[in-house]
Each structure stands twice: as structure tokens, then as C-alpha cells.
C-alpha positions, 0 to 999 in steps of 0.5 A: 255283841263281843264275847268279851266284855271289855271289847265292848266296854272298849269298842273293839270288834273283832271281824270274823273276815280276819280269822284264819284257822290252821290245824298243827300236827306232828311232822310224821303224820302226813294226812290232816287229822281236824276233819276240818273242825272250825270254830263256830263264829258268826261270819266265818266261812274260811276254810282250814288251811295248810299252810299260810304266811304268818309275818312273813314266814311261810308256816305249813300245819306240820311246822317244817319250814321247809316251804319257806326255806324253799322260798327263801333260795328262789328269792336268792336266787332270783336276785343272784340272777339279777347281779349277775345280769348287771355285772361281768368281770370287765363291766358293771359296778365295782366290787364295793357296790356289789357288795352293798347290793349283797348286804341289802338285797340278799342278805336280808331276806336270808337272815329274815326270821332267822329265830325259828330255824332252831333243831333244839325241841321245847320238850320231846312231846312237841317235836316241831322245828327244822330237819337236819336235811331243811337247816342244811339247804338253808346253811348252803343258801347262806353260804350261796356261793362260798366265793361270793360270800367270802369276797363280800364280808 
């Protein structure tokens, strides 16, 4: 049986399997404060986590953002890299197929969740969000290499 009685009514139920549990705390604390508090639910064994995706978006408990824009420069990088394998300055496709391939592949996943990497705070009691070191390294990932980017627009 439901907790809820309109998922009963509805025939919804809700697998414990799909559950996961993260505790948020403040960017300065670093230790986990949850003493790993979970909820009491039938089925449930997942332990809490540090860190986990949420739509794509690397989330840690202190809600930094650093890891996922760690991820986002590998990424980056990684299909930098693979332009560059294709191409020379005498071989390889013309500047217009580089550039599609820059607005499709790379382009994309740097603009991806673009929303949360906001400074500005709700109030000064949630202090969560981007550090103005992480919002840096995302800005030169954007800018990767300026010269790329400005023969690319």
C-alpha cells in the first residue's frame, strides 16, 4: 500500500529501487553533518550519497558545481582532441565543416545547464552556487581557445 492515497486510487507505485538520498550542506563545511540519516522506507537499502547526476548535471552535496564543470572541460577537451586528430592546416575538412562540427559537438555540451551556473544567491542563509574561481574555468572552457572560437562564430 501507498503513503498516498490517491496513488492508490491512481494505481501508482512508487519503487523504493528508484530513490536516492543526498544530504546538501554549506559549501564551507567540509565533513558530512547526516550521520547518514536515511528515510525510512520498505526496500530501501541505497546508501547517501556525495554526489550523483540529476539530468545530466553532476551535483556534489555542497552544491559547487565544481565536478560537473570538471566534466564539462574533459569533455571539451576530449573532442578538441579529436578535431584536431582530423584535421591539419593543409588536410582534413574545410573550416565550414569544422565549424558545424564545433556547433554541434562541443558547443552543446558546454552550453548544457548553462541555468544553474548562476553567482547571484536567493538569500544570504542559502549561500549555494558557483565560485568565482569554478565560473572562471567554465568562462575559459567557453572561450577554449580564443582563436578557435572567434574564427568559428
Amino acid at each position: 500500500m501507498s503513503r498516498l492515497p490517491i496513488a492508490d486510487e491512481l494505481f501508482i507505485r512508487f519503487g523504493a529501487h528508484k530513490y536516492h538520498v543526498m544530504h546538501i550542506r554549506q559549501p564551507t563545511v567540509r565533513e558530512p553533518t547526516h550521520n547518514q540519516v536515511r528515510p525510512m522506507m520498505k526496500g530501501f537499502v541505497e546508501e547517501v550519497q556525495e554526489k550523483m547526476i540529476i539530468l545530466g548535471v553532476l551535483v556534489d552535496s555542497q552544491m559547487t558545481f565544481d565536478l560537473h564543470v570538471t566534466e564539462i572541460i574533459k569533455k571539451c577537451r576530449r573532442r578538441l582532441g579529436y578535431m584536431k586528430r582530423i584535421s591539419g592546416s593543409t588536410w582534413g575538412p574545410d573550416m565550414y565543416a569544422v565549424r558545424q562540427n564545433y556547433l554541434t559537438l562541443i558547443r552543446p555540451v558546454i552550453t548544457y545547464a548553462c541555468a544553474i551556473k548562476q553567482r547571484k544567491c536567493v538569500s544570504t542563509r542559502l549561500n549555494f552556487g558557483l565560485s568565482t574561481k569554478v565560473i572562471d574555468r567554465n568562462d575559459s572552457t567557453i572561450g577554449f581557445k580564443r582563436g578557435i572560437v572567434c574564427i568559428l562564430r
